[in-house]
C-alpha positions in Angstrom: 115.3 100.6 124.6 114.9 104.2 125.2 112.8 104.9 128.5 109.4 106.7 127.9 108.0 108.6 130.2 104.2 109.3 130.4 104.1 113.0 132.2 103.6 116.7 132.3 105.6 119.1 130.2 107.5 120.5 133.0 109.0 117.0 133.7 111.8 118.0 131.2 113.6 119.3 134.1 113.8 116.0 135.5 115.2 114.5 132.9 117.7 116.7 131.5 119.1 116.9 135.2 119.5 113.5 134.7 121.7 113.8 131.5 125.2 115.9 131.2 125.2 118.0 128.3 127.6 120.7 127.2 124.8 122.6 124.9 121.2 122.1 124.6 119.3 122.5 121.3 115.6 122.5 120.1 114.3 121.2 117.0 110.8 122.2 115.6 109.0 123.3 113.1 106.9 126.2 112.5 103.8 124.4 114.0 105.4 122.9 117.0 107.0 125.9 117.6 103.9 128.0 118.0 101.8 125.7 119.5 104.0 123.5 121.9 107.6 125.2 122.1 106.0 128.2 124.6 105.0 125.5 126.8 108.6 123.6 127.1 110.7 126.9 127.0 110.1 127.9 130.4 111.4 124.6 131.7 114.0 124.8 129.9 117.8 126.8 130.7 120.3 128.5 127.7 119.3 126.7 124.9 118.9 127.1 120.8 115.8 126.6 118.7 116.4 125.2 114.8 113.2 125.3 112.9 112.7 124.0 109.9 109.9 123.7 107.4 107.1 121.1 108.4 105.7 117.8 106.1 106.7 115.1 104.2 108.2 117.2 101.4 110.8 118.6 103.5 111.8 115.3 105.3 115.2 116.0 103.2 118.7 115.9 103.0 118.7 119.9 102.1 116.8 120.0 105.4 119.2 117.4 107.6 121.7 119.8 106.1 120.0 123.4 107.8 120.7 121.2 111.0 123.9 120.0 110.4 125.3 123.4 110.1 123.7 124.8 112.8 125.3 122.8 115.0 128.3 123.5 113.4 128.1 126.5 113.4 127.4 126.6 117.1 130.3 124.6 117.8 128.1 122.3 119.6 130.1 118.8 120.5 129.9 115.3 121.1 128.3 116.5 124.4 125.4 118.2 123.1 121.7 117.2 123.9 119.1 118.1 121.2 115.6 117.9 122.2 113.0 116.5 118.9 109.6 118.8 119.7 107.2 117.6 117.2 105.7 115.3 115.0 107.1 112.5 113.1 109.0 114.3 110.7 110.8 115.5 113.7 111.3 113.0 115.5 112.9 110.9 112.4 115.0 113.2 110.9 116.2 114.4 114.3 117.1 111.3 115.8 119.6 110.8 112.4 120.9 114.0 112.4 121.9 113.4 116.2 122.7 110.2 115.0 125.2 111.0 112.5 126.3 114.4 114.0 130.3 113.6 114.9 129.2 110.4 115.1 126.3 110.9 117.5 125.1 113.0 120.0 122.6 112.0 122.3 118.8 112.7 121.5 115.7 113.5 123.8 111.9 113.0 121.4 108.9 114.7 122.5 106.4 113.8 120.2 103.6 115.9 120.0 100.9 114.2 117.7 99.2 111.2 118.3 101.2 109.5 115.1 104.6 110.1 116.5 103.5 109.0 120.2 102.4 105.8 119.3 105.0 105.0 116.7 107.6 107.6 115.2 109.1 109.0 118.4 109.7 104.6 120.2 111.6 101.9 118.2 115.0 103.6 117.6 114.0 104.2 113.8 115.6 107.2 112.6 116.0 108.6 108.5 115.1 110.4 105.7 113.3 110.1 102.4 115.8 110.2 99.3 114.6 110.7 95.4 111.2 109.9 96.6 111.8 106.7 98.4 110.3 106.9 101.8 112.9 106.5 105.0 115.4 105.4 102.5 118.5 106.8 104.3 118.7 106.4 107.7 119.7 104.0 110.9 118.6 102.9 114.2 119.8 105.1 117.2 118.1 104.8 120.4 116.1 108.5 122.2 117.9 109.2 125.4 114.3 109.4 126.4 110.7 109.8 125.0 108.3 112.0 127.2 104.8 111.6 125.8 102.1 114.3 127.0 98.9 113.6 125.4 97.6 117.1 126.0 99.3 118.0 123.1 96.4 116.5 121.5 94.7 119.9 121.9 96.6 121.3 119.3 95.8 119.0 116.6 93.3 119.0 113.9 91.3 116.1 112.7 93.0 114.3 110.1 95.8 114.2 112.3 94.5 112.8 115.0 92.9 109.9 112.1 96.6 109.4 110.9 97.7 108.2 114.4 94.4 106.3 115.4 95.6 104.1 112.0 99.1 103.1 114.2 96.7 102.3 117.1 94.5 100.3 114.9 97.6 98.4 113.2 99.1 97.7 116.6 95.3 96.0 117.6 95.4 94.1 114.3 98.7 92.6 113.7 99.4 91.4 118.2 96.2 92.4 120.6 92.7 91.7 119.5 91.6 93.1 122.7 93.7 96.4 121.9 92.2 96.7 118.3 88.6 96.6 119.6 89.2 99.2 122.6 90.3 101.6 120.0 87.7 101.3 117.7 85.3 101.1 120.7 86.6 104.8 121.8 86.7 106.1 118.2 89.4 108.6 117.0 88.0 111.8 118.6 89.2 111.1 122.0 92.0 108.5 123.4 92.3 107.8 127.5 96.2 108.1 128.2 95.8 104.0 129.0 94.8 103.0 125.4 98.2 105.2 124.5 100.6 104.0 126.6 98.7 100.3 125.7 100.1 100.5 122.1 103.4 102.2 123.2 103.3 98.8 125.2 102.8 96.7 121.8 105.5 98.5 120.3 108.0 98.2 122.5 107.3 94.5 123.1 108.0 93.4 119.4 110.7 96.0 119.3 112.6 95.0 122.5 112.0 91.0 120.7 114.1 92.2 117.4 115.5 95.2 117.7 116.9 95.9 114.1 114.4 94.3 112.5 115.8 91.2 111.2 112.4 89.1 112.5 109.6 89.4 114.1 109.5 93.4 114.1 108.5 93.4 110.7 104.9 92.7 111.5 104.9 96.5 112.4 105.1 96.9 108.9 101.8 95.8 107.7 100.1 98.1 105.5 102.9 100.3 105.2 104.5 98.7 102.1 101.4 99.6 99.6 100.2 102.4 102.1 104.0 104.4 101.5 103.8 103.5 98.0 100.3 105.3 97.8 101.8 108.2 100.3 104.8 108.6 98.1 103.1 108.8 94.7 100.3 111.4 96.0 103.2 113.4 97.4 102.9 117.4 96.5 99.3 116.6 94.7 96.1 118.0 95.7 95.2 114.5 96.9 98.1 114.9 99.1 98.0 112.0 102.5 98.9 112.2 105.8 101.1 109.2 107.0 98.5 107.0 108.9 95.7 108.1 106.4 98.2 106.1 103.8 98.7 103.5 106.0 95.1 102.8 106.7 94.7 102.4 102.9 97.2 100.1 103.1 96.0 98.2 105.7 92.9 97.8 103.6 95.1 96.5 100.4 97.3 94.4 102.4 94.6 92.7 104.3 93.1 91.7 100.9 96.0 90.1 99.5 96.1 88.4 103.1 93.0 86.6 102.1 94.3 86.5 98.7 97.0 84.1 99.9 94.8 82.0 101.9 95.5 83.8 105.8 92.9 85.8 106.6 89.6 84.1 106.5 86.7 86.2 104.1 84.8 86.7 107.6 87.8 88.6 109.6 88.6 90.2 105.9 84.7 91.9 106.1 85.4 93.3 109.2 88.6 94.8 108.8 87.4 96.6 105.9 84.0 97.3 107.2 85.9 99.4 110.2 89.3 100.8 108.2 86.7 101.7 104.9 84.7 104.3 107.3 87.8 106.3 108.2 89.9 106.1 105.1 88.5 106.7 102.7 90.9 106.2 99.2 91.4 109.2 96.9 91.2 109.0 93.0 93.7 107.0 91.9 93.8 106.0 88.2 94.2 102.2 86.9 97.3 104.1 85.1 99.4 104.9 88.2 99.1 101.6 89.2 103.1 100.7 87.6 104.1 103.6 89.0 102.9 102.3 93.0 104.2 98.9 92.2 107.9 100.4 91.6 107.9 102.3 94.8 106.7 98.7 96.2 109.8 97.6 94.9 112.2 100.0 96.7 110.8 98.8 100.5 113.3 97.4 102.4 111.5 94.3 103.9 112.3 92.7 99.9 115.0 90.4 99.4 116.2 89.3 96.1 114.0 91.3 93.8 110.5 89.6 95.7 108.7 92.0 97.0 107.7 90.5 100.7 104.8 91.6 102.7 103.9 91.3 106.4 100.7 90.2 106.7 97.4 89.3 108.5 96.8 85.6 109.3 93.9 86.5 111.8 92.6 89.9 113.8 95.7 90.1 116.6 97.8 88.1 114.5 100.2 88.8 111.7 103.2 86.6 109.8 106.5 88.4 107.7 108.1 87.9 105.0 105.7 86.1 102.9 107.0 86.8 99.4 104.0 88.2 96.3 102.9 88.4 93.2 102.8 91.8 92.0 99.0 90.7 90.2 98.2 90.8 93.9 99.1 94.2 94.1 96.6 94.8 91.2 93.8 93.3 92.5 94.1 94.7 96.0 94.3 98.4 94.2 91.3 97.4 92.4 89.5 97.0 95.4 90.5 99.9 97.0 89.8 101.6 95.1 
């Protein structure tokens, strides 16, 4: 498990003392870069900055590729630290070009929106999306280290502090009851650094239990599989979602088909809607497009032998894996939705 660190800016300098590097590289993009990079560079000794564009759409191979030569062009070797500066985007697709650079160079993630401190940036999950599929290529390759500094917070907008509050929330619902009804108790608008480094804690626990995912870490997939499908197919529209806002939808979907298949009791169900329904609220989506989410469904990797499996709810601060689906069930929880 990579070692996260809870501090300042300026404790960069600690930690790259720590580490021997032969060259030290940047990675941001254009947001980061204005509104975060000013405040590491000064900590920081000869180094280069890659930027590259920022969202979703670019989480590419053309874009892993701007990286790759870079580096190579800079005759950087297996020595070479490269520092992640940003959101989730950043953080994934760094940590797998590091990853795959000459076979790996180490990486350092400073995640700078609440999305990628609570979940991108910890749990060794690196990739890309491919031909739409989200995170289709990729592998696990552990952060040298992950330095959190909530103050980053000051740079964000709304919606993006909503898209992370949904990780918190999942992290509440699916291991910590307690957890899920501090953070709807403090509400999205403002976070102690203790409810943070509370569902770094969750995280890391079910990581450290399974690290690649062949168990128990799946339950931090719940609401992802419908909530990706519904981020994919909105990609590049004007109804266009951020990450968590997807996910919260999908938490929504997935917890009914958890009552669906007799889990969740109708009473836990009401509340969990009750609270996700006033923050995410779903876009138009037409009965039409409905095929179109169940075959990006089918492409998530928690399905084995052409069943789609969900992880889902059994109670608030519980959830259970690999429970196989009907895709009617997939229907009726759009339906719902939406």
């Amino acid at each position: 498990m990579s070692n996260v660190y809870f501090e300042e800016i300026r404790y960069i300098k600690e930690l790259l003392a720590s580490v021997e590097y032969s060259q030290l590289f940047v990675l941001a993009d254009e947001n980061s870069k204005k509104h975060c990079y000013p405040f590491l560079k000064e900590y920081l000794t000869n180094h280069q900055l890659i930027e590259i564009k920022s969202g979703e759409k670019h989480k590419t191979l053309d874009s892993c590729n701007l990286i790759w030569n870079t580096l190579t062009e800079a005759t950087a070797d297996r020595k070479a630290l490269l520092i992640n500066l940003g959101g989730g985007v950043i953080t994934d697709m760094g940590g797998f070009c590091a990853g795959t650079y000459k076979r790996g160079i180490r990486f350092i993630n400073i995640p700078t929106t609440l999305l990628s401190q609570v979940d991108a940036s910890v749990g060794a999950k690196t990739g890309v999306d491919f031909n739409g599929y989200k995170n289709h290529i990729g592998l696990f390759c552990e952060a040298e280290a992950v330095l959190i500094n909530p103050s980053f917070h000051q740079t964000l907008p709304q919606n993006q502090m909503i898209s992370g509050y949904a990780e918190m929330l999942k992290h509440g619902l699916i291991a910590d009851k307690k957890h899920w009804n501090d953070c709807l108790e403090n509400g999205f608008e403002k976070f102690s650094n203790e409810l943070i480094q509370q569902s770094v804690k969750i995280k890391e626990e079910v990581v450290a239990s399974d690290p690649t995912e062949k168990g128990l870490r799946k339950i931090l997939n719940f609401g992802h599989t419908i909530g990706h499908a519904i981020e994919t197919h909105l990609l590049n529209t004007e109804n266009e979602l951020l990450h968590g806002e997807a996910i919260g939808l999908g938490m929504i979907a997935e917890s009914h088909i958890s009552k669906s298949k007799g889990l969740l009791s109708n009473e836990e169900y009401q509340i969990v809607v009750k609270k996700l329904s006033k923050i995410y609220e779903s876009p138009k989506i037409e009965k039409a497009s409905f095929p179109e989410i169940k075959r990006l469904c089918k492409q998530d990797k928690k399905n084995q032998n052409g069943r789609i499996n969900l992880s889902l709810l059994k109670n608030i601060g519980q959830a259970v894996y690999d429970i196989p689906i009907e895709e009617e069930l997939i229907d009726q929880a759009l339906k719902e939705l939406l």
